[in-house]
C-alpha positions, 0 to 999 in steps of 0.5 A: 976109578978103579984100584989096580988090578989083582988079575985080568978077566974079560972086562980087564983088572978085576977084584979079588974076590969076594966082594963084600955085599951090604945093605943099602941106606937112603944115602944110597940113592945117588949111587943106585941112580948112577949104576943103572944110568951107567948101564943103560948108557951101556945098553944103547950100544946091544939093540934095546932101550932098557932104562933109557927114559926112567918109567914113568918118571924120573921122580916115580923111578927114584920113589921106587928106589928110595922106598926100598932103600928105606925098606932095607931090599936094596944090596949093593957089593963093595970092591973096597970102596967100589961099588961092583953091582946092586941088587934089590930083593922083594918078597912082597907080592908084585901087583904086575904079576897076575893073582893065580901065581902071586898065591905062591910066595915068592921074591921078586928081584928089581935093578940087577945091575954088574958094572962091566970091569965085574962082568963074566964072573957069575956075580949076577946069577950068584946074586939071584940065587942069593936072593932066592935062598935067603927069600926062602929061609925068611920067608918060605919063598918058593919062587925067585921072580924077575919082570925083564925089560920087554924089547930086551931080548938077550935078557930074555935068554940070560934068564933062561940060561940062568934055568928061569921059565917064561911066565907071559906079559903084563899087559899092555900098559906101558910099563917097560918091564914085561915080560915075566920069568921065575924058577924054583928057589934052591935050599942054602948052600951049606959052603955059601957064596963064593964070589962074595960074603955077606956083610950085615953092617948096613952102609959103606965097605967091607 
């Protein structure tokens, strides 16, 4: 499935970078669907069942997607034609957060997904970062937020290595995803990214 390699990292051939991140369009849905279920085909193997069953609903996960599909907070990067990783940014509130921290603007940050043959470079943390850059340029962000999947516990510690604080739980109400991070966004970096370049042509390749 992938182009010859360039180079060897820890998961094998990898890209030369940078990948070239573009906003995803609806036509997009399949492919959103795929990278999670491909990484939660990946996650039964590390003690969690994170994106094992899709919550609440398989119909209510892809309504999710697809609504910010069409609302242009869904990213994916593009090895040439190869999808490396996606990622969505919302600068609206999250209703699962509690009021006295949503009165801080803030970008909440859903489907983190890095392919495994992209795994080991920074991509993920990069991406975040990005995320909460751009969310305080735009939006005066002050906060870059994740809600983890609950029984994941080395997500829990990734996030924190990432220099994220833990914010509590949701409540107890089913959703998967419940356990509360966030850290101060960072001013733009005058150089930019370096594992990847943004792209504003929505759609395919870069």
């Amino acid at each position: 499935m992938y182009r010859p390699a360039r180079r060897i990292g820890e998961y094998g051939v990898m890209p030369d970078w940078p990948i070239a991140l573009r906003r995803a369009t609806v036509d997009d849905l399949g492919l959103i669907v795929l990278l999670i279920e491909e990484a939660a085909e990946w996650l039964r193997d590390k003690g969690t069942d994170q994106w094992a069953r899709p919550w609440p609903s398989q119909a209510g996960r892809d309504s999710r997607i697809m609504s910010s599909l069409g609302q242009g907070k869904t990213w994916i990067g593009w090895d040439d034609a190869v999808p490396a990783a996606t990622i969505t940014a919302d600068p609206c509130e999250d209703p699962y957060w509690p009021d006295d921290l949503r009165r801080e603007p803030a970008v909440y940050v859903h489907r983190l997904v890095v392919r495994r043959p992209y795994k080991g470079e920074g991509l993920g943390a990069e991406l975040i970062d990005w995320a909460g850059w751009t969310a305080q340029r735009d939006h005066g962000a002050q906060w870059i937020r994740v809600s983890a999947w609950t029984t994941n516990g080395r997500l829990h510690e990734y996030y924190q290595d990432q220099g994220f604080l833990p914010c509590g739980f949701h409540a107890d109400d089913g959703y998967p995803s419940g356990a509360r991070f966030q850290k101060p966004t960072a001013p733009m970096p005058t150089s930019g990214p370096g594992l990847f370049r943004v792209s504003w042509t929505p759609g395919l390749r870069g």
